[in-house]
Backbone of each chain as ProteinMPNN parsed JSONL, in Angstrom:
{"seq_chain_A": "XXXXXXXXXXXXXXXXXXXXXXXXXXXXXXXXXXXXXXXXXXXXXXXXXXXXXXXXXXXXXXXX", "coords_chain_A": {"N_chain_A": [[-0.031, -34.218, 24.083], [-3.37, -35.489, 25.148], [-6.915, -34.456, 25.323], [-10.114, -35.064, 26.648], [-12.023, -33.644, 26.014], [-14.257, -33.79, 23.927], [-15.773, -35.836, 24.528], [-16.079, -35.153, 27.285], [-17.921, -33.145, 26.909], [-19.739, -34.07, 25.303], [-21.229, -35.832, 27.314], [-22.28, -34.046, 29.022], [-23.96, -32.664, 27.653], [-23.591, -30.474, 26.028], [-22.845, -27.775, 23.949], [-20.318, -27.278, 21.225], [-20.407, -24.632, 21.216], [-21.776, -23.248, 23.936], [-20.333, -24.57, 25.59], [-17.888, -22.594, 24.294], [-18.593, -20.126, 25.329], [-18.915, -20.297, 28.289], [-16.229, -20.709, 28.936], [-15.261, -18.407, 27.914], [-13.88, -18.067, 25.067], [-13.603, -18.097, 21.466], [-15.536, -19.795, 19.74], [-13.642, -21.486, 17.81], [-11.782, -22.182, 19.124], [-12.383, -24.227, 20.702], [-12.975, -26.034, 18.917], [-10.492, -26.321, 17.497], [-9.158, -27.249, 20.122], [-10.348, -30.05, 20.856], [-9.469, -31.084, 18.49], [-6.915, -31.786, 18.861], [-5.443, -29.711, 18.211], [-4.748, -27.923, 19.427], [-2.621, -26.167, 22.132], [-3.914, -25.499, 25.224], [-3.4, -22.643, 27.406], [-2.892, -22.165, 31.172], [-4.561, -21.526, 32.345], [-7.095, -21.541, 30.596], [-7.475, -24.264, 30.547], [-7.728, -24.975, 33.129], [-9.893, -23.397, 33.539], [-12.062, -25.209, 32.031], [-11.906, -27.663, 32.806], [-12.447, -26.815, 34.996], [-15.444, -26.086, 34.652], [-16.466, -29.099, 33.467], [-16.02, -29.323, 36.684], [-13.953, -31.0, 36.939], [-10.767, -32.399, 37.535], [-7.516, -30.627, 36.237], [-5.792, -32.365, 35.169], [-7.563, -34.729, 34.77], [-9.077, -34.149, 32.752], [-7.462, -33.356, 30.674], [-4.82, -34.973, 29.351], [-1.958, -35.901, 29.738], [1.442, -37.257, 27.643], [3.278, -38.469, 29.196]], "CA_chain_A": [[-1.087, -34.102, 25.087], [-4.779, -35.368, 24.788], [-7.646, -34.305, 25.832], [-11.518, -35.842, 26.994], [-13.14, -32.348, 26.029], [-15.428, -33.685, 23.391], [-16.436, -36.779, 25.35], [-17.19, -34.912, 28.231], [-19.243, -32.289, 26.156], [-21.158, -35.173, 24.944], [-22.15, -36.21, 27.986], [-22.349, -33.107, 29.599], [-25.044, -32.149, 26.558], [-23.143, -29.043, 25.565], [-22.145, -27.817, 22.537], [-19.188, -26.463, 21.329], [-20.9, -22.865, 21.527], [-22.35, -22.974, 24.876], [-18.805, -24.5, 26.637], [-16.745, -21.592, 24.334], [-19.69, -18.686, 26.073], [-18.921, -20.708, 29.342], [-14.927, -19.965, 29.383], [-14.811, -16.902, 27.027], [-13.403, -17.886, 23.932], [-13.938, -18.704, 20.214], [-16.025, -21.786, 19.633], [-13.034, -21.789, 16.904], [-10.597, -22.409, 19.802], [-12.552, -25.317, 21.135], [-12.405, -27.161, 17.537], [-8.679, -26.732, 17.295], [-8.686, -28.084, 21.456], [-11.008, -31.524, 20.743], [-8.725, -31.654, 17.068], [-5.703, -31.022, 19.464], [-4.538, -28.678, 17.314], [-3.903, -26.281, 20.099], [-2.465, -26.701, 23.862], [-4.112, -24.13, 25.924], [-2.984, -21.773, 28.818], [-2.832, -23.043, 32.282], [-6.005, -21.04, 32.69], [-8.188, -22.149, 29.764], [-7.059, -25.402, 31.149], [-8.385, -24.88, 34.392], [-11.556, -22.815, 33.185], [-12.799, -25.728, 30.863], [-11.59, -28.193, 34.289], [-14.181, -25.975, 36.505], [-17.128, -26.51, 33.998], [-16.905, -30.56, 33.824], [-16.278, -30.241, 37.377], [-13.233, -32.55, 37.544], [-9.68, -31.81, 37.77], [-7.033, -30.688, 35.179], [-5.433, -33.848, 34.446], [-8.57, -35.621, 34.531], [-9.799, -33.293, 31.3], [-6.099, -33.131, 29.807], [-4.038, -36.11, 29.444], [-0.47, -36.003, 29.177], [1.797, -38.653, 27.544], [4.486, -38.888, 30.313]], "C_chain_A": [[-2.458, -34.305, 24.437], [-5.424, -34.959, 25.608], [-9.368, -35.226, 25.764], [-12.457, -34.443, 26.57], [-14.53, -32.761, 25.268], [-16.403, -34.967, 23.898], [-16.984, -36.275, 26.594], [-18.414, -34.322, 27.949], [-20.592, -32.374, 25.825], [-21.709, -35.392, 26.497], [-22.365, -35.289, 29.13], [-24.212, -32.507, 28.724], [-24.815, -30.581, 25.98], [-22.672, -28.937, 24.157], [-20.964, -27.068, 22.152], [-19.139, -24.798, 21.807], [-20.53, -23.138, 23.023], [-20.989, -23.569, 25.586], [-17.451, -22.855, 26.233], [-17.34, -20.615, 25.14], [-18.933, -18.61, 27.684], [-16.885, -20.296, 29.603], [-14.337, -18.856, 28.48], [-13.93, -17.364, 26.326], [-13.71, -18.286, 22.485], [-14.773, -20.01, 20.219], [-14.975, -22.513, 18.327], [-11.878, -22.84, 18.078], [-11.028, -23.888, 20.607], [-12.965, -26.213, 20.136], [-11.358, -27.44, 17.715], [-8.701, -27.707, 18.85], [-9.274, -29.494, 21.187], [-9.975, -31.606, 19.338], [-7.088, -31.57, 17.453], [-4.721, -30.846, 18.136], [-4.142, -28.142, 18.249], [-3.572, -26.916, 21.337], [-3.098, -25.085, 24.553], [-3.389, -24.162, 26.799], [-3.523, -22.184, 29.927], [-4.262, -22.822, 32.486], [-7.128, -21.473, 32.677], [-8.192, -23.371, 29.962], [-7.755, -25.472, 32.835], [-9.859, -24.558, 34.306], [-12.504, -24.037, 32.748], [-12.764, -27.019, 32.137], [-12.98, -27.958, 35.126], [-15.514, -26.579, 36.055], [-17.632, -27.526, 33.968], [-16.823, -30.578, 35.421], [-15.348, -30.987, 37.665], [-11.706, -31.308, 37.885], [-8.698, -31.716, 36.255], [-6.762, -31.648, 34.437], [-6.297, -35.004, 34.406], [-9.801, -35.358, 33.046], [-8.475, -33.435, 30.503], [-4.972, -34.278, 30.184], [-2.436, -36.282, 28.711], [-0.394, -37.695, 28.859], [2.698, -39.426, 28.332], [3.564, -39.65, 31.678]], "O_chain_A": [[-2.826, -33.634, 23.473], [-4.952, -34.908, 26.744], [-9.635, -35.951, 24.806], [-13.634, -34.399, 26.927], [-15.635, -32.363, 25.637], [-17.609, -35.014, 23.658], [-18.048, -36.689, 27.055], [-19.534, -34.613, 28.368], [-21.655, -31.754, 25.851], [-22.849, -34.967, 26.684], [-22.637, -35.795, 30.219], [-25.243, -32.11, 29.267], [-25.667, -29.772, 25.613], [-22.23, -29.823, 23.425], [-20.649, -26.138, 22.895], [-18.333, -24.087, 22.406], [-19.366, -23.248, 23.408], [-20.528, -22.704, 26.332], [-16.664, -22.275, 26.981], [-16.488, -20.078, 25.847], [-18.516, -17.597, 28.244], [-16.517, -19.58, 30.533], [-13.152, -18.533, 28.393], [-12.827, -17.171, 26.837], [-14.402, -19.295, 22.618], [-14.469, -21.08, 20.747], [-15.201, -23.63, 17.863], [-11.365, -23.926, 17.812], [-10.142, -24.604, 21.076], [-13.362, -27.3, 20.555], [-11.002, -28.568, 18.056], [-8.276, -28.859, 18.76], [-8.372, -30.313, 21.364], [-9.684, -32.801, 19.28], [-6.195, -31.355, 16.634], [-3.853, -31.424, 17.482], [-2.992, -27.718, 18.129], [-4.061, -27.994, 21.672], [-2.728, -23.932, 24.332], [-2.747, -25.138, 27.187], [-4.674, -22.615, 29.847], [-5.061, -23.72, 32.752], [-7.947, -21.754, 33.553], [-9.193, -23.849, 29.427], [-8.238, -26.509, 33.288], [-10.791, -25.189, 34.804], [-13.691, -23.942, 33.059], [-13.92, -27.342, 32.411], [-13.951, -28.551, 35.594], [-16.349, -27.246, 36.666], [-18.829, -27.638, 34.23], [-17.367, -31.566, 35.914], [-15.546, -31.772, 38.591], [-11.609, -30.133, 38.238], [-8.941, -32.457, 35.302], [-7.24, -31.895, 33.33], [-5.894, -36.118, 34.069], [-10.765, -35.967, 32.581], [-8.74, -33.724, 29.336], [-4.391, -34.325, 31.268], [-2.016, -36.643, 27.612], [-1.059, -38.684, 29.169], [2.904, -40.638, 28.259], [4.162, -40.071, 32.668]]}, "seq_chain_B": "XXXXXXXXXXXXXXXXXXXXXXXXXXXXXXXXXXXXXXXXXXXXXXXXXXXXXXXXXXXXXXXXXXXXXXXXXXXXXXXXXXXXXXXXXXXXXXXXXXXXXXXXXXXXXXXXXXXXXXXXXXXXXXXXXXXX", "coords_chain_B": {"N_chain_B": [[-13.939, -5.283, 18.317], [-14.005, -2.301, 16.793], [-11.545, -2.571, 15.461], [-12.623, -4.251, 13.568], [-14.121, -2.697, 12.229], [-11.941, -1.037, 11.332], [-10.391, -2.301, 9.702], [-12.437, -3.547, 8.109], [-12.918, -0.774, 6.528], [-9.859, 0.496, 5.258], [-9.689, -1.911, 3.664], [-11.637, -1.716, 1.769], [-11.42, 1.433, 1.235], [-8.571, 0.568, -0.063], [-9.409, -0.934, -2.401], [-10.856, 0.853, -3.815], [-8.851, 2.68, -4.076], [-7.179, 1.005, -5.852], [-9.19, 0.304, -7.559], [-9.426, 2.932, -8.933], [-6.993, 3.492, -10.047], [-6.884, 1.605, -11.63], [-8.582, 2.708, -13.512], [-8.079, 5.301, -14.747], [-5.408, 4.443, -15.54], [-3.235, 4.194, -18.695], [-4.267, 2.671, -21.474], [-3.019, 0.009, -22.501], [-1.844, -2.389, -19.922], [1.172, -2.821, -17.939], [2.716, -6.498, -17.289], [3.506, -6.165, -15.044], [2.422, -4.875, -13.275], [-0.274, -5.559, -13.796], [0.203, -7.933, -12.233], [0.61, -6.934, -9.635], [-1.749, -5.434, -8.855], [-3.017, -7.572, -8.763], [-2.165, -8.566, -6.655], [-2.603, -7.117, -4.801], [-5.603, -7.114, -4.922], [-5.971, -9.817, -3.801], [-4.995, -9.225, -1.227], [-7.225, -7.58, -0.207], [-9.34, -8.859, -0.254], [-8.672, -10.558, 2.039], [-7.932, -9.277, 3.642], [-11.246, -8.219, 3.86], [-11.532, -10.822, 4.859], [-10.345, -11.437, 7.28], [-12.099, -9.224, 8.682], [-14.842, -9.868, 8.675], [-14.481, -12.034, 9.913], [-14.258, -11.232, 12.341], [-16.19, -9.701, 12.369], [-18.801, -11.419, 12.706], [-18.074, -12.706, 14.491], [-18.625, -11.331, 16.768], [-21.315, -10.853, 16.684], [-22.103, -13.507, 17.248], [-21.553, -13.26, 19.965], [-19.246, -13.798, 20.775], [-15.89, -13.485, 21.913], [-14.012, -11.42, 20.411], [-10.951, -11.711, 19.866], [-9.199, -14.318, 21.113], [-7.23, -16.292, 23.78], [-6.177, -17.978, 21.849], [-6.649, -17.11, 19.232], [-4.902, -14.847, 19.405], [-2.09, -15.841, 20.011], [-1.972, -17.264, 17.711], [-1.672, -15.042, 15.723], [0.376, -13.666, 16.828], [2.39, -15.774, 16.581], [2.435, -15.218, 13.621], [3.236, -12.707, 12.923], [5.607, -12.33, 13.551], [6.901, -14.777, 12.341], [6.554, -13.94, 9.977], [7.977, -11.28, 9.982], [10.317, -12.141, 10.405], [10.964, -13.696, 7.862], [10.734, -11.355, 6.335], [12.522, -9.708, 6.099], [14.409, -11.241, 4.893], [13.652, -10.916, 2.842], [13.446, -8.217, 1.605], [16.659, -8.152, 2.048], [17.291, -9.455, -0.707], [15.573, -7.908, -2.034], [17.041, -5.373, -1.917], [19.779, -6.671, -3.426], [18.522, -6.979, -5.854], [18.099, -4.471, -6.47], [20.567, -3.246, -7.082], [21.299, -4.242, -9.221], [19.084, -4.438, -11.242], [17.614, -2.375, -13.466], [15.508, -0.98, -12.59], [12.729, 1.286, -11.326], [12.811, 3.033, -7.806], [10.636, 2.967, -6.489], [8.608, 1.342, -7.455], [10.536, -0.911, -6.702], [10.459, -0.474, -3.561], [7.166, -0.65, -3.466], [7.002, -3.341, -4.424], [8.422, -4.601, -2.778], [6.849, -3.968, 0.374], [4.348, -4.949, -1.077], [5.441, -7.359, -0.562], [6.062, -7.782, 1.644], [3.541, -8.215, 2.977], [1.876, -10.147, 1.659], [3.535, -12.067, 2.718], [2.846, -12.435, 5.167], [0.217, -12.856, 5.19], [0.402, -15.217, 4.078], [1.971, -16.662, 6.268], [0.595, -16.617, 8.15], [-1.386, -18.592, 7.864], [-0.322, -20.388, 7.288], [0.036, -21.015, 10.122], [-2.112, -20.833, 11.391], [-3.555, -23.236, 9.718], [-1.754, -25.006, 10.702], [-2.072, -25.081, 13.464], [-1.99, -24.811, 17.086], [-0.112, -26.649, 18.99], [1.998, -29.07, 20.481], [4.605, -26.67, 22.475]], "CA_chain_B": [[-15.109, -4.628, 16.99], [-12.956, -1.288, 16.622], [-10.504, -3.362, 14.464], [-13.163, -5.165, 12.498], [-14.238, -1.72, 11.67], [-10.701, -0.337, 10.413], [-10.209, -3.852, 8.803], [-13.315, -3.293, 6.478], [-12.659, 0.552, 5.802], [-8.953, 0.04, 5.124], [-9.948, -2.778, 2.612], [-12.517, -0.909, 0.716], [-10.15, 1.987, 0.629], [-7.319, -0.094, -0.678], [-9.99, -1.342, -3.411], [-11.573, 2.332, -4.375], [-7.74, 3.096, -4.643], [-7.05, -0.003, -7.23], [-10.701, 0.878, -9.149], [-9.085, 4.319, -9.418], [-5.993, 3.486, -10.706], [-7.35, 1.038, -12.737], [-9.575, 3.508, -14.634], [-6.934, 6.02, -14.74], [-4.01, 4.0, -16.305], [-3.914, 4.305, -19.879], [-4.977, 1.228, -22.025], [-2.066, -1.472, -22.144], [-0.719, -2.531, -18.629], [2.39, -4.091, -18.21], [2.514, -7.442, -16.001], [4.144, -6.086, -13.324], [1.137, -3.731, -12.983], [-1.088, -6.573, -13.26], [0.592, -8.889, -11.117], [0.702, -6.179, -8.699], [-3.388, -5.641, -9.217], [-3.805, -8.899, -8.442], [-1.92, -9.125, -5.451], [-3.436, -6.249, -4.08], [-6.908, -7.784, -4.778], [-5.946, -10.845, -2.802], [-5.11, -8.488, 0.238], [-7.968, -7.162, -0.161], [-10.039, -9.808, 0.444], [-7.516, -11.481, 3.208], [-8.684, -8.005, 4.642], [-12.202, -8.923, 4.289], [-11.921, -11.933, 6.007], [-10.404, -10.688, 8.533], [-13.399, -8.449, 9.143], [-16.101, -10.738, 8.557], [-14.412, -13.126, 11.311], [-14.607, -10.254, 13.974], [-18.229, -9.277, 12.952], [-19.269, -12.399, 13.194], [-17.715, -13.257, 16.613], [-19.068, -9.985, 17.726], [-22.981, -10.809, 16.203], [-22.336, -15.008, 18.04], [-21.784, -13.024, 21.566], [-18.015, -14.455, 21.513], [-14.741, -12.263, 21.854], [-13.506, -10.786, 19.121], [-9.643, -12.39, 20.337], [-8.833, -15.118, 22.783], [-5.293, -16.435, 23.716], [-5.466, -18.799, 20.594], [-6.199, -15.782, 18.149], [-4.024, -13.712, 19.663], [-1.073, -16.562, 19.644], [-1.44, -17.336, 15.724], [-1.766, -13.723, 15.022], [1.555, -13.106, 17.316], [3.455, -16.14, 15.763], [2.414, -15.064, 12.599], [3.545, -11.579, 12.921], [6.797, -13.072, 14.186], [7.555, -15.228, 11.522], [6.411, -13.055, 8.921], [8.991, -10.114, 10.52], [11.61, -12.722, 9.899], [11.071, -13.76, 6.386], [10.462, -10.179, 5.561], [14.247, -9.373, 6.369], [15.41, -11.691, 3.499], [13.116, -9.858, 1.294], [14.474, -6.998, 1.591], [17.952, -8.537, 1.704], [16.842, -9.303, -1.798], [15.094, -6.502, -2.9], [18.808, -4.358, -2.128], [20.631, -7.176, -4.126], [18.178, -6.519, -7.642], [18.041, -2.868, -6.863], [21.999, -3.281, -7.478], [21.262, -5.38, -10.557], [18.662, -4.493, -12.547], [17.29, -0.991, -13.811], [14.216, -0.757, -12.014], [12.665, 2.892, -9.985], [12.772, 2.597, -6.4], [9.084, 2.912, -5.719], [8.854, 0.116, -7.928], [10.596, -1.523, -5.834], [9.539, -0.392, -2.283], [6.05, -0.911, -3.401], [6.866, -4.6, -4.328], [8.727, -5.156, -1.049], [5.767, -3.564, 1.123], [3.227, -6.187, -1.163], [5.526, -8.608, -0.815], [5.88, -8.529, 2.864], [2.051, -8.771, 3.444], [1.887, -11.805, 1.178], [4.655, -13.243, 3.762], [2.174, -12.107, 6.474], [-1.022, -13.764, 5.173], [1.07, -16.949, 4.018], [2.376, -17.164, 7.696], [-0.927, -16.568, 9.088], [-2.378, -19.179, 7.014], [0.254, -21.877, 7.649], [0.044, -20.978, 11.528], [-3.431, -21.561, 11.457], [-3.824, -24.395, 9.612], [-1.068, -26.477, 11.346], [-2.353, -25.224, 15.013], [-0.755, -24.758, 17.746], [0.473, -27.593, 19.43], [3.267, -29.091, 21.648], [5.984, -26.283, 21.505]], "C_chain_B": [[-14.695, -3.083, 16.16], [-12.291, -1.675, 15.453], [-11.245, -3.651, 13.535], [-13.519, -4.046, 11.417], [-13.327, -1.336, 10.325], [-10.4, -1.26, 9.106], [-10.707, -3.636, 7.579], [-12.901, -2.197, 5.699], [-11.577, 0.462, 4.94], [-9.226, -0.776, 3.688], [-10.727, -2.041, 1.421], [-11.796, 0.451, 0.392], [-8.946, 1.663, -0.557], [-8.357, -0.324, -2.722], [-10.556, -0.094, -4.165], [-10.282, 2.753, -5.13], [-7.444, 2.035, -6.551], [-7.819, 0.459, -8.074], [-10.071, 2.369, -9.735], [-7.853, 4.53, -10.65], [-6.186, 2.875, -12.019], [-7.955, 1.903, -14.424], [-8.774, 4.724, -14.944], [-5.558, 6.159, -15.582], [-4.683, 3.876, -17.625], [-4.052, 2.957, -20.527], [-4.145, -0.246, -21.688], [-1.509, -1.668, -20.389], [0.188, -3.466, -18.382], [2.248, -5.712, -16.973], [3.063, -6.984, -14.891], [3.058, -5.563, -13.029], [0.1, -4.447, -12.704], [-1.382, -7.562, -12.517], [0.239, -7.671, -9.567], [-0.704, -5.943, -8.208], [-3.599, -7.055, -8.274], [-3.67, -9.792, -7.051], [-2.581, -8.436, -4.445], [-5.322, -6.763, -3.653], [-6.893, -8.83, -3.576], [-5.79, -10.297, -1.186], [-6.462, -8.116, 0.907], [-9.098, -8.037, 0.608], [-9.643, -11.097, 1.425], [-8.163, -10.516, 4.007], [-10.405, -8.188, 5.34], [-12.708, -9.94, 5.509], [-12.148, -11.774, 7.007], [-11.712, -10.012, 9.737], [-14.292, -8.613, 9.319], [-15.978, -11.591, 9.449], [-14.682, -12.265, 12.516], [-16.023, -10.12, 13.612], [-18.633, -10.557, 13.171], [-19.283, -13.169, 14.372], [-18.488, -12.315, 17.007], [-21.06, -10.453, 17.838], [-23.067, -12.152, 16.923], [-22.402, -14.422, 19.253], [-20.329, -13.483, 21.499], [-17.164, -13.464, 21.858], [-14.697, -12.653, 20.996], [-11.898, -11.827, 18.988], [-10.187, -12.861, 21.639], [-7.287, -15.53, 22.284], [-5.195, -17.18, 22.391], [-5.357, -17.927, 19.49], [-4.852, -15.063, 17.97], [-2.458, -14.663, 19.69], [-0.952, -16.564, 18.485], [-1.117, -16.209, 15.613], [0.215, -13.444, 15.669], [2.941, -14.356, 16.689], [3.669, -15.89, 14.203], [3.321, -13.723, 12.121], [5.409, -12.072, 12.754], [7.419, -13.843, 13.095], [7.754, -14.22, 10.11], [7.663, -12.045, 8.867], [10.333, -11.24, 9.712], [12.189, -12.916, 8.667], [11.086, -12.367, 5.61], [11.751, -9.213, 5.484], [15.005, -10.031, 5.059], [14.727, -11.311, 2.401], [13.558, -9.162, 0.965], [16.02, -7.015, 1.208], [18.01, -8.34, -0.267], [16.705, -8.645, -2.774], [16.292, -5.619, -2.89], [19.622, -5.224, -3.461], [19.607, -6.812, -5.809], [17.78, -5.515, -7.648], [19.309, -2.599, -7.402], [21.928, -3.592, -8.715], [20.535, -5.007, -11.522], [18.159, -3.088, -12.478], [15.606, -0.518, -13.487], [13.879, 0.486, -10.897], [12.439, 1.736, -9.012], [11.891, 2.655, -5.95], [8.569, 1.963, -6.027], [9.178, -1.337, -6.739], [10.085, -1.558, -4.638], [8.12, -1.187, -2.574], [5.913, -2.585, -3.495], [7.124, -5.205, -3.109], [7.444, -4.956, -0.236], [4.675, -4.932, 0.986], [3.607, -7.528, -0.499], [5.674, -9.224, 0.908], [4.515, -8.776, 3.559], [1.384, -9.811, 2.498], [2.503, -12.639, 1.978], [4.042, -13.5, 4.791], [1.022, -13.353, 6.541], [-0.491, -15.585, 4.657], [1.184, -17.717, 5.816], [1.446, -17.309, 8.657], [-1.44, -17.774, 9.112], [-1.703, -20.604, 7.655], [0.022, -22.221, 9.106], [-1.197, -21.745, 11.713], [-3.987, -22.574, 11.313], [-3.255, -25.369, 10.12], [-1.346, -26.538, 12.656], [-1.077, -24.678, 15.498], [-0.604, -25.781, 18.764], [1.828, -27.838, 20.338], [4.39, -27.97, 21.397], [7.23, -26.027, 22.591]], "O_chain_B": [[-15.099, -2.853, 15.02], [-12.514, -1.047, 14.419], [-10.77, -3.407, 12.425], [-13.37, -4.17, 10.202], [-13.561, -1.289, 9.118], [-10.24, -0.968, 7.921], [-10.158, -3.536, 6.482], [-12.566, -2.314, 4.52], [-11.909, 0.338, 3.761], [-8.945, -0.197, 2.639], [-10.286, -1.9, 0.281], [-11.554, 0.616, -0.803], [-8.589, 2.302, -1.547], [-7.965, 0.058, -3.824], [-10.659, -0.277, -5.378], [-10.276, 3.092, -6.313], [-7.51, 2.326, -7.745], [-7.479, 0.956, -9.148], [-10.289, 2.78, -10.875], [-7.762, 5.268, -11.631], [-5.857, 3.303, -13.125], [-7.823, 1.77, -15.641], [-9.327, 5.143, -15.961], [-4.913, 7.099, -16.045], [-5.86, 3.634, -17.892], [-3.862, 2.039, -19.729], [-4.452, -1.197, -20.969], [-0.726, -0.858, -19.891], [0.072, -4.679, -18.554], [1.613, -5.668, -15.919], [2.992, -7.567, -13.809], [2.657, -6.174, -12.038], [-0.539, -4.269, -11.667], [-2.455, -8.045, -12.157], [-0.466, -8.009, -8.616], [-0.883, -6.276, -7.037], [-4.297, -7.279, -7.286], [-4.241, -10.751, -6.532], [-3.054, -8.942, -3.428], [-5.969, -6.753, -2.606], [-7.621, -8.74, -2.588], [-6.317, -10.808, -0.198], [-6.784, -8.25, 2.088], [-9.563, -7.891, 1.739], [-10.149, -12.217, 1.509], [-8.877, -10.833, 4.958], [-10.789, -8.261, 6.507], [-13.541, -9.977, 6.415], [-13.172, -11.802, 7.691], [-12.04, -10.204, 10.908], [-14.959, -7.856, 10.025], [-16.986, -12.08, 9.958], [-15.276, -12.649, 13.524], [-16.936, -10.376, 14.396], [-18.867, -10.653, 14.376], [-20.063, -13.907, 14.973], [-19.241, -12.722, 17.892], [-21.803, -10.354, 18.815], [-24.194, -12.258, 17.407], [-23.31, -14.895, 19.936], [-20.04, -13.621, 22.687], [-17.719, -12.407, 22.155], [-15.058, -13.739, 20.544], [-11.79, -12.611, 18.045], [-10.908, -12.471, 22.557], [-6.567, -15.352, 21.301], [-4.14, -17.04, 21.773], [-4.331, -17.842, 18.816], [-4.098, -14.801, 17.034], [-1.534, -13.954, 19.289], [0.004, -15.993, 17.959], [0.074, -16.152, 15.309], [1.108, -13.084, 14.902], [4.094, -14.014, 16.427], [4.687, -16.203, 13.586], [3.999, -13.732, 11.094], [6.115, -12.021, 11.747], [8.595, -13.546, 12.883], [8.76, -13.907, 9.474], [8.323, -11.969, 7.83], [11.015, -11.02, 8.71], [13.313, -12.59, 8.286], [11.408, -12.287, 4.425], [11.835, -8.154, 4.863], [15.907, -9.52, 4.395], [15.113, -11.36, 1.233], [14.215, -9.229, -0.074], [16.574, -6.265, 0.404], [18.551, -7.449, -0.921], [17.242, -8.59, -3.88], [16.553, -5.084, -3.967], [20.048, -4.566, -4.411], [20.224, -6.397, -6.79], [17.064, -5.187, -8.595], [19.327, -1.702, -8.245], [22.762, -3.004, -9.404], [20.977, -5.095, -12.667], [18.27, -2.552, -11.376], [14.825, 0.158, -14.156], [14.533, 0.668, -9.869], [12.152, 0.539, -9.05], [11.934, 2.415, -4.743], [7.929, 1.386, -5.147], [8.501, -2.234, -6.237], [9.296, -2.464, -4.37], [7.917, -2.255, -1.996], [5.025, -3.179, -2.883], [6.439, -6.021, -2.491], [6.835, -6.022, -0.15], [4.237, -5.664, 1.874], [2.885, -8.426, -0.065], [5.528, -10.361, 1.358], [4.414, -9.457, 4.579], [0.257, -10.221, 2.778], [2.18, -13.824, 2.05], [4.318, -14.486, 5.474], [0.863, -14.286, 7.329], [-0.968, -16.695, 4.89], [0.727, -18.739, 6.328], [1.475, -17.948, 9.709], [-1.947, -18.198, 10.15], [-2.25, -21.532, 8.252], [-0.164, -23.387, 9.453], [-1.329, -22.915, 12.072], [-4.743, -23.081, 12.141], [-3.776, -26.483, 10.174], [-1.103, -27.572, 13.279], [0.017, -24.325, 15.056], [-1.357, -25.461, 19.684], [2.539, -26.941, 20.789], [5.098, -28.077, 20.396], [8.353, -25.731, 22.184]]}, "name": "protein", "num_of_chains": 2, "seq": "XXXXXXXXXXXXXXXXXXXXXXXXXXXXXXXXXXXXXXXXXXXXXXXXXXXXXXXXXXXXXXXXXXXXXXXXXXXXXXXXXXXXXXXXXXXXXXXXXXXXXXXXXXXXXXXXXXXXXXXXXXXXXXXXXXXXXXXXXXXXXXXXXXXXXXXXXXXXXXXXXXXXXXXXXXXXXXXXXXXXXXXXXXXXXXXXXXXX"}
């Protein structure tokens, strides 16, 4: 699974801080998510969704 | 921030204990003693870390834990538990074998399963967590 997190970020003008503040968690946890190191929870998946604004699978890109 | 607390105390404890012993034991020390020293040290400042990553989340405004913390930390635990079963296995088979006290031992098992801990932590961490 990929994700668009640090492309939207960019053009959102956010920084890693100010999106982790924005869904409560680590600004560690949104390195590992743009280095998909990690898969988040349906949630943090939805939360990070809300903030661009779009829809899940339009932030998180499966390979199927 | 509770934790980050115990984390530090705990650590500096552990280390007051070592300085104590240290200054305490009489001149020569054998390697096991020093190996043992040295592993303890490394806890020590695994402990640290630890503690310095929560204050520092706490002093950015972040949480302390989110689900990705709290995942490594719980597969870590998890693996660690596992490997720490054939330690032990282990540690029974050269308590059979060789002429060594049993605090001796215990105390190595105990180090040796929080070396298994911070290994498993470490690998968790660095490989992510990913498709599973």
């Amino acid at each position: 699974m990929n994700n668009r997190i640090k492309e939207l970020r960019a053009r959102h003008n956010m920084t890693q801080e100010d999106l982790a503040n924005l869904v409560k968690v680590r600004r560690e946890t949104i390195v590992f998510l743009e280095k998909n190191r990690y898969n988040p929870s349906l949630k943090l998946a939805r939360d990070i969704a809300v903030v661009f604004g779009l829809a899940i699978e339009e932030v998180f890109l499966f390979d199927d | 921030m509770k934790r980050a607390v115990i984390a530090f105390f705990v650590s500096v404890l552990v280390l007051a204990s070592v300085i104590m012993w240290l200054r305490m034991s009489p001149e020569g020390m054998s390697i096991h003693e020093v190996t043992q020293i040295g592993i303890i040290f490394l806890m020590v400042v695994f402990g640290l870390f630890f503690a310095w990553r929560r204050f520092s989340s706490v002093r950015r405004g972040e949480p302390v834990e989110d689900e990705m913390s709290k995942r490594v930390m719980q597969k870590a635990s998890s693996l660690s538990y596992f490997i720490s079963l054939y330690l032990w296995v282990f540690v029974i088979y050269i308590n059979d074998r060789v002429d060594v006290d049993t605090e001796v031992l215990i105390g190595s098992g105990i180090l040796g399963m929080s070396v298994i801990f911070v290994i498993s932590w470490l690998i968790i961490y660095l490989r992510g967590l990913r498709n599973e």
